[in-house]
C-alpha positions as CSV (number, residue, x, y, z in Angstrom):
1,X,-7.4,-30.7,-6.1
2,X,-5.9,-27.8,-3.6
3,X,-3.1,-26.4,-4.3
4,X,-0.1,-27.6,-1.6
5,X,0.8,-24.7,0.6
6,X,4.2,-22.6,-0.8
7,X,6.2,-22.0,2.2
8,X,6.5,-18.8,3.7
9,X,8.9,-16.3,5.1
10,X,7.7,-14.7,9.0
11,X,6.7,-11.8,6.8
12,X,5.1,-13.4,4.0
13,X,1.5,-14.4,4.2
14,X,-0.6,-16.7,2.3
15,X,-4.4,-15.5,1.4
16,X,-7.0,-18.4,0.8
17,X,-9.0,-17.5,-2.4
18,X,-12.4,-15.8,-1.2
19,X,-15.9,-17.5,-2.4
20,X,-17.6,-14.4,-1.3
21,X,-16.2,-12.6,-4.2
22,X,-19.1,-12.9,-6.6
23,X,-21.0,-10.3,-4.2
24,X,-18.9,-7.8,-3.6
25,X,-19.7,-4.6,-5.1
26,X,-16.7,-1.9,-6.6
27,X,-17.7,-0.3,-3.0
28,X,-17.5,-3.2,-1.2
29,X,-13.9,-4.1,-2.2
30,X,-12.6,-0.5,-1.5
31,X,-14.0,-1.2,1.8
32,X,-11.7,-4.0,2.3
33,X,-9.0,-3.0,1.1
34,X,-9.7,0.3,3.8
35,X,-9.4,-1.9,6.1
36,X,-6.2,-3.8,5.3
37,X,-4.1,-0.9,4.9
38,X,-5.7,0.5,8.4
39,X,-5.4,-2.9,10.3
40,X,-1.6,-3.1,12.2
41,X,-0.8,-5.6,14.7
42,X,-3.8,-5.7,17.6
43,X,-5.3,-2.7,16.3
44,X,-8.0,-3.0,14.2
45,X,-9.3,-0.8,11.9
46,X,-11.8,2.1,13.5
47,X,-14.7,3.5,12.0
48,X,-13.6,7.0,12.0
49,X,-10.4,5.5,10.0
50,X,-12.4,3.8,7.6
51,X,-14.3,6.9,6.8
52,X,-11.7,9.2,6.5
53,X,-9.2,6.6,4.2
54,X,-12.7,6.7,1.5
55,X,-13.6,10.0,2.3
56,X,-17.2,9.6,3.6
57,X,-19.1,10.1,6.5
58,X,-18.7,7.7,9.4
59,X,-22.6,6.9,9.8
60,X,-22.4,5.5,6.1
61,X,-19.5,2.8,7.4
62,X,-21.2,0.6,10.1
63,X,-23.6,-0.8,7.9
64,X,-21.5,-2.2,5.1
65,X,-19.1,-3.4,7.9
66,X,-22.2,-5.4,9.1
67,X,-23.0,-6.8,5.2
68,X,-19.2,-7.8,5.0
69,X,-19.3,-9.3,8.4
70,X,-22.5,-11.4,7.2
71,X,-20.5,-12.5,3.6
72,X,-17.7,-13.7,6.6
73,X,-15.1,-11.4,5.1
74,X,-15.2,-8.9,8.1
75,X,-15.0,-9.4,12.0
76,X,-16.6,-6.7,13.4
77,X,-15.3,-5.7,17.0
78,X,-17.5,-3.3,19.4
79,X,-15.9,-0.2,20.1
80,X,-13.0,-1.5,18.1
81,X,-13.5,-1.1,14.5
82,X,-13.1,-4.2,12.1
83,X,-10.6,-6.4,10.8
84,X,-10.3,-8.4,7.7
85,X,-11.4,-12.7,7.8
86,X,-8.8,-14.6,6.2
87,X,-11.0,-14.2,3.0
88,X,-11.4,-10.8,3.5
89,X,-7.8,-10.5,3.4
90,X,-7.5,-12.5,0.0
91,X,-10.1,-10.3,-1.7
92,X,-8.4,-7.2,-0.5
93,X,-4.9,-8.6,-1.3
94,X,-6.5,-9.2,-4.8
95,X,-7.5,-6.1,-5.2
96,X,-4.6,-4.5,-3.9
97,X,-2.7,-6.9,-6.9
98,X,-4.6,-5.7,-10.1
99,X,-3.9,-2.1,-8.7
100,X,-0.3,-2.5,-8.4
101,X,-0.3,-4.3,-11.1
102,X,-2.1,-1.6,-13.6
103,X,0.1,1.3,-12.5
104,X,3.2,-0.4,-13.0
105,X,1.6,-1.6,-16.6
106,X,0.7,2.0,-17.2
107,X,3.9,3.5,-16.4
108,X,6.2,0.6,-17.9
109,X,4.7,0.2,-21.3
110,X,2.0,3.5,-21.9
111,X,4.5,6.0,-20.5
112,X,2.3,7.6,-17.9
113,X,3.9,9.4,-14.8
114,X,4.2,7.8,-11.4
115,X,2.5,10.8,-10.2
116,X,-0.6,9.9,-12.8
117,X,-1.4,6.0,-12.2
118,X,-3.1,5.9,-9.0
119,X,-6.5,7.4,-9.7
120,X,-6.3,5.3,-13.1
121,X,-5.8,2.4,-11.2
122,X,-8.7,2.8,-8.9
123,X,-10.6,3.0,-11.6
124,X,-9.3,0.8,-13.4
125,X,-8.8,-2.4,-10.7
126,X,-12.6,-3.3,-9.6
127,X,-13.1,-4.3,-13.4
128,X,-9.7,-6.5,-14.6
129,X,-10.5,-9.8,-14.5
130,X,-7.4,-11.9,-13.0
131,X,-7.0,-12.9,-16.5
132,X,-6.3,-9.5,-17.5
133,X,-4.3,-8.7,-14.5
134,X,-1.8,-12.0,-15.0
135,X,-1.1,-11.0,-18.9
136,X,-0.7,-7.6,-17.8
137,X,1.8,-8.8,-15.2
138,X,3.9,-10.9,-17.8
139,X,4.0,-8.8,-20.4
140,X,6.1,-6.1,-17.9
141,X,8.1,-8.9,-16.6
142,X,6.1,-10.1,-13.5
143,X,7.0,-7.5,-10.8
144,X,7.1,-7.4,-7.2
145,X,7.1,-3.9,-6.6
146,X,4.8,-1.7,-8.1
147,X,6.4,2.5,-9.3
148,X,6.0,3.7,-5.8
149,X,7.9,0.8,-4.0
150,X,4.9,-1.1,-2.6
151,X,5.7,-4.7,-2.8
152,X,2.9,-6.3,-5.1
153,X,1.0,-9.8,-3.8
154,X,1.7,-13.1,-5.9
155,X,-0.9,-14.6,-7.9
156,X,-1.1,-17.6,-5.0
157,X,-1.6,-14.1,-2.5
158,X,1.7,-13.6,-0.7
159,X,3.3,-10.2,0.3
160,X,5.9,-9.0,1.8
161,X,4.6,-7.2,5.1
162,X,7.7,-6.1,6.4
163,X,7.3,-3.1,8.7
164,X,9.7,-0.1,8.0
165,X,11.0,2.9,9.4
166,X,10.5,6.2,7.4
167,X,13.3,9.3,7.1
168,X,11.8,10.8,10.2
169,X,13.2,8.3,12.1
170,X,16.5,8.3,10.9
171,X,19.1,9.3,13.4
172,X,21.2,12.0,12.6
173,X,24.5,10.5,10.1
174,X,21.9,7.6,9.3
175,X,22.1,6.4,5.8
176,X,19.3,4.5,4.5
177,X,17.8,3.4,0.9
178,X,14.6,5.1,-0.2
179,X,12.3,1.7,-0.4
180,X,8.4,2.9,-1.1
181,X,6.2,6.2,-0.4
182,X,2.5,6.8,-0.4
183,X,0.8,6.9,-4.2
184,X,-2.4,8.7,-3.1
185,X,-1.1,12.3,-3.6
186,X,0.3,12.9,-7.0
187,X,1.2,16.8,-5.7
188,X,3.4,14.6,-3.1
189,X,5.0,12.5,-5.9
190,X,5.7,15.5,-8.0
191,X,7.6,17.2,-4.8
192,X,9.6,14.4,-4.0
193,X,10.6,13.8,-7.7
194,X,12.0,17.5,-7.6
195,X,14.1,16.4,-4.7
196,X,15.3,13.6,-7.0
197,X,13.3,11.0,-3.8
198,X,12.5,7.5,-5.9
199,X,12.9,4.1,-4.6
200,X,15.9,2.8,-4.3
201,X,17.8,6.0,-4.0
202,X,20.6,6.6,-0.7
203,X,19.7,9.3,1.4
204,X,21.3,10.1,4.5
205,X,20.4,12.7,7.6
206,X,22.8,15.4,8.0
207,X,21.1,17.3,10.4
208,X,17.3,17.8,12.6
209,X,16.5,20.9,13.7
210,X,14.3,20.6,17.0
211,X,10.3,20.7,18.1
212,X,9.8,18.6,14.5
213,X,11.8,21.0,12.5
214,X,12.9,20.4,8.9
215,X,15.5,17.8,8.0
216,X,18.6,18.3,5.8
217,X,19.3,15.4,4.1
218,X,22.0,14.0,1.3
219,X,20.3,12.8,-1.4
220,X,22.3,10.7,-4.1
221,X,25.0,13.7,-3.0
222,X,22.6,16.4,-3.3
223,X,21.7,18.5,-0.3
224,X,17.9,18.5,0.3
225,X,15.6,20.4,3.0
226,X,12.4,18.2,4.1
227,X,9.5,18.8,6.4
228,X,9.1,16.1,9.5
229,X,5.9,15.3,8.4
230,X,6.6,14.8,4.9
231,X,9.8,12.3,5.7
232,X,7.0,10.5,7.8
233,X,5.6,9.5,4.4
234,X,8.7,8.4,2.8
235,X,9.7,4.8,3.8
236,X,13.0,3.3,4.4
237,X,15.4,0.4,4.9
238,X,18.8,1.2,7.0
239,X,21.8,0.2,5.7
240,X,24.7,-1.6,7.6
């Protein structure tokens, strides 16, 4: 018997459980979940995007797009890129699950570094069964956000897909709470662990210099110099 549909939040959306799922490859999945971190509003996600988010060559991307497109998990748009089915989007918000899932297990009960879990979990997520991933999951407390922030997807597949603003687009005086940052560059974790930058820490924007000059910032009362580019990558909520 389905389940009855949980009600949702207008940022919280609910992923129907993929039958394709049997096919897809390690590759395969990485593909989707590509494409869901690339896909934002009317925009899908371009070729060139795809490529350069799993590091390969852009020839090597239209032909899996056409094999996920035939398993109905991808809609492939001419001169557009793809997006994600609505199964598409449950495998990839699976996968996206047992990732956040293993680095918050690996940093919570095996004492890794936040800066160390992401390339673990990559390897780590295309063989957990959801078995593996649920115990995991209870046995750190069931989660919603994994070390970095990132809000992690519910067993039933619902996330929080709030959009928000990053430091760069503070206004000056602006304080805001730290809320999530980008796990794919330990180097980047370690640098914003020296400026004592975690989630859920205040920061406010003293001053910005111009033509996308650094920022100085007060961080948890602590006076810090960042690059534009680097706030860019640093994700906020403003508070009243």
């Amino acid at each position: 018997m389905p389940r009855p549909k949980k009600k949702t939040s207008a940022h919280v959306i609910p992923m129907p459980r993929p039958e394709a799922d049997a096919q897809l490859t390690g590759q395969a999945e990485d593909y989707l979940k590509a494409i869901y971190e690339l896909e934002r509003g009317d925009r899908a996600a371009g070729t060139n995007d795809i490529a350069a988010r799993l590091g390969i060559a852009a020839a090597s991307v239209s032909g899996m797009v056409q094999r996920l497109a035939r398993l109905g998990l991808v809609q492939a748009e001419r001169y557009r890129g793809a997006r994600l089915s609505p199964a598409g989007r449950s495998a990839a918000l699976r996968l996206i699950r047992r990732h956040r899932i293993i680095e918050s297990y690996l940093v919570q009960r095996l004492g890794y570094g936040w800066d160390d879990v992401h390339e673990e979990a990559e390897r780590m997520e295309h063989a957990a069964s959801d078995e593996l991933i649920a115990r995991m999951a209870e046995a750190i407390g069931n989660p919603t956000e994994d070390p970095h922030g990132a809000p992690i997807p519910s067993p039933t597949g619902e996330v929080d897909e709030t959009t928000l603003g990053s430091i760069a687009d503070l206004p000056e005086g602006q304080t805001a709470r730290v809320v999530r940052m980008s796990d794919r560059d330990p180097e980047f974790l370690r640098y914003l662990d020296g400026m004592g930058i975690r989630p859920g820490v205040r920061v406010q924007l003293l001053t910005r210099e111009p033509f996308e000059g650094p920022l100085t910032l007060l961080v948890d009362g602590s006076t810090r110099t960042m690059g534009t580019s680097t706030a860019t990558r640093v994700f906020i909520r403003v508070e009243p």
